[in-house]
C-alpha positions in Angstrom: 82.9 73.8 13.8 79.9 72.8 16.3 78.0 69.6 15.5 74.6 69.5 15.6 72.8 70.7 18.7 71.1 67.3 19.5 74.4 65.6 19.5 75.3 67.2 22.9 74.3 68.1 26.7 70.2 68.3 26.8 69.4 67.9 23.5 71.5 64.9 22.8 69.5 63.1 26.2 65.9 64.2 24.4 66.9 63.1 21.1 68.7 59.5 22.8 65.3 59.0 24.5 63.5 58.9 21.4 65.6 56.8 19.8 65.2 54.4 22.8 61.1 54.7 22.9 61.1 54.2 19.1 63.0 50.9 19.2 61.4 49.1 22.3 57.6 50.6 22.2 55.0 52.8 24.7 55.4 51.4 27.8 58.7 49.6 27.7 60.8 51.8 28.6 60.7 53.9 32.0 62.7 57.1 32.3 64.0 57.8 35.6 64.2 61.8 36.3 67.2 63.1 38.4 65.7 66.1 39.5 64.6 64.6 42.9 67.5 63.7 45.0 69.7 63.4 42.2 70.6 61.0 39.8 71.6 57.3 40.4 73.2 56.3 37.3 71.0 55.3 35.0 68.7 57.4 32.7 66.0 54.7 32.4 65.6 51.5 31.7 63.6 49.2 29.6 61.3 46.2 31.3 61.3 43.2 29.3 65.1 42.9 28.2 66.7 45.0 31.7 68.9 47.2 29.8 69.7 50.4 31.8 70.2 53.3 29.9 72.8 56.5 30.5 73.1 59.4 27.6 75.8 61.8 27.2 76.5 64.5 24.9 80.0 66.0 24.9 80.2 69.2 23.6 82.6 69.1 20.0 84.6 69.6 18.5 87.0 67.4 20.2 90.2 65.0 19.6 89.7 61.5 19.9 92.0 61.5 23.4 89.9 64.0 24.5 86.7 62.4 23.4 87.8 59.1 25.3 88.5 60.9 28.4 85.4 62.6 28.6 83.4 59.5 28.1 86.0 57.4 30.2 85.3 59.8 33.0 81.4 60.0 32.4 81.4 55.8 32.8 84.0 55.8 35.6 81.2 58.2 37.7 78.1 56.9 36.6 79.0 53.0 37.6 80.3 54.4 41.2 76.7 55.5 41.2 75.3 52.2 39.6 77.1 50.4 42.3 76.5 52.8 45.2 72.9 53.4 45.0 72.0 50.1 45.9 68.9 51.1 47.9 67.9 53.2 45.4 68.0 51.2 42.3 66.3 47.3 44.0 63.3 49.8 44.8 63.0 51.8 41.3 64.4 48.1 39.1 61.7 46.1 41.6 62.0 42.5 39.4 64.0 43.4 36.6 67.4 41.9 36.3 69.7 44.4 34.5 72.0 42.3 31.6 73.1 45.6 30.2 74.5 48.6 31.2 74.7 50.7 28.0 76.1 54.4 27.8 74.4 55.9 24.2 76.4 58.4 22.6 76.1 60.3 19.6 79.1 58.5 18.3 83.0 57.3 19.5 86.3 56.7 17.5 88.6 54.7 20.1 88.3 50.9 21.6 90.1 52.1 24.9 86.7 53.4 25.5 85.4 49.8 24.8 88.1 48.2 26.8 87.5 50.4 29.8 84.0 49.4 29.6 85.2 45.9 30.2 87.4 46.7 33.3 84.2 48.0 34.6 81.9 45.4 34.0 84.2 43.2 36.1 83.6 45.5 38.7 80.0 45.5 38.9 79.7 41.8 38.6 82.4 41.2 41.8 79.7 43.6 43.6 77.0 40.9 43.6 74.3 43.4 43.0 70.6 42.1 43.4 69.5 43.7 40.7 72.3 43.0 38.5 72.0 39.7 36.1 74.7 37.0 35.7 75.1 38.0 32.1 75.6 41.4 32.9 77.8 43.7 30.3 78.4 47.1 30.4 78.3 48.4 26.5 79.1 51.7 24.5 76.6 52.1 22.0 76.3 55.0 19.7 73.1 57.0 17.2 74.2 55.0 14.4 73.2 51.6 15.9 69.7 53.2 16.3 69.9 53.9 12.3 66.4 52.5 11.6 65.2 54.6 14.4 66.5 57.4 13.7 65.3 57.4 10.0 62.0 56.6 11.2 62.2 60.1 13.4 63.8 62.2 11.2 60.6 61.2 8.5 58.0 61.6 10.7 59.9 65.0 11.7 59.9 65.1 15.2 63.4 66.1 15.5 65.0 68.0 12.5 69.1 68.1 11.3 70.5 71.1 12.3 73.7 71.9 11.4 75.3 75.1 12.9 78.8 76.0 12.1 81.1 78.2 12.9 81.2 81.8 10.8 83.7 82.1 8.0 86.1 84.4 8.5 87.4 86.9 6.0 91.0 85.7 6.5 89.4 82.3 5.5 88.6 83.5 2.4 91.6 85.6 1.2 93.2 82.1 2.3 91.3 80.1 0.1 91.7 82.8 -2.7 95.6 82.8 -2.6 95.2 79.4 -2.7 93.1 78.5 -5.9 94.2 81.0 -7.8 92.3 79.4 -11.4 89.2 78.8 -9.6 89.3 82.1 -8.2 89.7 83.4 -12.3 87.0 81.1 -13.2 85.0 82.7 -10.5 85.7 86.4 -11.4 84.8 85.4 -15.0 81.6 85.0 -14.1 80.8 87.6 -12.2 81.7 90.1 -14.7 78.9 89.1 -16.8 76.1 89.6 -14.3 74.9 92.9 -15.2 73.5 93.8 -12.1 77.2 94.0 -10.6 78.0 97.5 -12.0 81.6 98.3 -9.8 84.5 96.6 -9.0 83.7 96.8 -5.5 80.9 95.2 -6.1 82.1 92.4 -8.3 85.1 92.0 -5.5 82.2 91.6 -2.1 79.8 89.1 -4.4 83.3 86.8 -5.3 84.1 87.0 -1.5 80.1 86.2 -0.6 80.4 83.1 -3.0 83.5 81.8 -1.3 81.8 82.1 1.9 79.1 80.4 0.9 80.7 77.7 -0.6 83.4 77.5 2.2 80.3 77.4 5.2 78.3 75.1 3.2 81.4 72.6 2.6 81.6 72.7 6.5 78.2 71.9 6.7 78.0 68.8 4.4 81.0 68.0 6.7 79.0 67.6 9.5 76.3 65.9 7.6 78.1 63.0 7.0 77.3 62.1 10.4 73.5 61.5 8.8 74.2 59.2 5.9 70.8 59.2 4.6 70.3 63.0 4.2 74.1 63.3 3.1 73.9 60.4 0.6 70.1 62.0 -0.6 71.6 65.6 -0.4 74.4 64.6 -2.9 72.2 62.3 -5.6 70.3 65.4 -5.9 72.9 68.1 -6.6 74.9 65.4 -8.9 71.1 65.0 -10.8 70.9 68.7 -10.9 74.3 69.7 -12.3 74.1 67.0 -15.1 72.2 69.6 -17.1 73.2 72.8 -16.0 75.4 73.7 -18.7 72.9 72.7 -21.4 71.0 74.8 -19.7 72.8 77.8 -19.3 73.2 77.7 -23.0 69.3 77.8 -24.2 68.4 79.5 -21.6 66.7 83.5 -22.5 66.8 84.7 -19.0 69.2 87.2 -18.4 72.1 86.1 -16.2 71.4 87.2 -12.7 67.8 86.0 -13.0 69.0 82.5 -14.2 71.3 82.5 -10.7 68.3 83.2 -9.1 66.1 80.2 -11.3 68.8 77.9 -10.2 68.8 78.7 -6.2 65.5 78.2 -6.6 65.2 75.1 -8.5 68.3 73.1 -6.3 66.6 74.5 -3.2 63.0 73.1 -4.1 64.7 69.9 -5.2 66.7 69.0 -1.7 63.5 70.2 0.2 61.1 67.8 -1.5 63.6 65.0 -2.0 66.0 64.7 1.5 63.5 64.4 4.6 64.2 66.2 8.6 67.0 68.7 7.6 65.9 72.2 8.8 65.3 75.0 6.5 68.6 76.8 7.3 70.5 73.6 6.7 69.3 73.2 3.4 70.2 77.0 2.3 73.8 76.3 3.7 73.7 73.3 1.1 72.2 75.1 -1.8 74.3 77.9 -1.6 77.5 75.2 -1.5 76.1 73.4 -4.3 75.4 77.1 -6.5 78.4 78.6 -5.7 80.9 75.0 -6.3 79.2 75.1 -9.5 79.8 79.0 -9.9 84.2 78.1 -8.7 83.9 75.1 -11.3 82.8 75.1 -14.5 78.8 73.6 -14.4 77.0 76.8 -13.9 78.1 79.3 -16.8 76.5 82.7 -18.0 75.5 83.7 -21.3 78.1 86.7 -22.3 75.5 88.5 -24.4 72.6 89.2 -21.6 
């Protein structure tokens, strides 16, 4: 499955340079384009505390090995340039000494990267760089050290979560069928006692459509771990909603299919006025999980005689 967009390529650099302008302030930080003569290693930088700034964005999924060698690769290039562009950089860093060297990335899951970072610092400190401070470090820093930021972003809404996985195949779902046999009963169970499902054709494709959902939304939540706030906001609300669905279920007069239909709509209102910066097809792809685990379980329940 594919994380979300701004943790990669453009969109990851946009979103990192946020972050960055959010922590330090208006007119701490200068971004350096690359668009003229290239690029010289460096994103930007920030005045007062001289820590030059790179982004990158791989594009997942990926293994950890692979992850590593990607961003062992990125810092192995953009130091050359670091240490290359000497010209260059005295002119654009002018008085600033540079005490860190930091690559931001959306987030890493091995220390070689850490200890290659070290090697490298070693390197750029032998160089005797004018621009380059005696406490110089080179550091790996990832979105969740800019957690404060990020939450103050994602409320004020100028980025938005958005999750984008990949499509669930049928083969996916005859695989989960064969394998949950009870909970596919359960499910069938159901079904049969929403009226509006008059063939077994018909009974079959909605079983199969609540499997997907469930199945594309669990992928989802998957990749909203990666956002602990909305994920930790996204489940107090569906465990709050589910406490009383099956008291519900049986006072409720509506007939069956239009009780589904109350309860997409009340989970769905719920998430959107209680978890902040998650875009609206996000929050279906969670409803619909949290509807149709409910459906596969035993939570939500129809009334046999409506």
């Amino acid at each position: 499955m594919e994380k979300s967009k701004r943790l990669s390529g453009s969109y990851w650099q946009s979103w990192a340079e946020k972050l960055i302008i959010t922590r330090y302030g208006s007119g701490q930080y200068q971004k350096i384009p690359d668009t003229h003569k290239g690029d010289a290693g460096i994103e930007g930088f920030t005045i007062k505390d001289g820590n030059a700034y790179q982004m990158y964005g791989p594009v997942e999924p990926l293994t950890t090995q692979e992850r590593f060698e990607k961003l062992r690769n990125k810092l192995t290039t953009d130091i050359r340039k670091f240490i290359q562009n000497e010209n260059i950089l005295k002119k654009l860093f002018g008085e600033v000494k540079i005490k860190r060297w930091i690559l931001l990335i959306p987030f890493f899951d091995s220390k070689e990267i850490v200890t290659h970072a070290t090697k490298k610092t070693k390197e750029v400190i032998n160089v005797n760089l004018p621009y380059v401070d005696s406490d110089f470090r080179i550091v790996i820093e990832d979105e969740d050290g800019f957690a404060l930021e990020r939450e103050q972003l994602l409320k004020a809404q100028i980025d938005i979560i958005t999750i984008i996985s990949e499509e669930v195949k049928q083969q996916q779902i005859n695989e989960w069928a064969d394998e949950n046999d009870s909970l596919v009963e359960t499910l069938s169970m159901k079904i049969s006692k929403l009226s509006t499902l008059k063939t077994v054709e018909s009974k079959r494709k909605f079983r199969d459509q609540i499997i997907r959902h469930f199945l594309d939304g669990q992928n989802t939540l998957e990749e909203l771990r990666r956002y602990p706030e909305a994920y930790e906001k996204i489940r107090e609300v569906k465990s709050q909603k589910e406490r009383y669905l099956s008291t519900e279920a049986m006072i409720t007069s509506e007939p069956n299919n239009k009780y589904l239909d109350l309860c997409l709509n009340q989970i769905r209102d719920l998430v959107k006025n209680e978890v902040i910066g998650v875009s609206g097809t996000t929050i279906n792809s969670v409803v619909w999980e949290a509807v149709s685990d409910w459906l596969i379980r035993c939570p939500l329940d129809f009334n046999s005689n409506t």
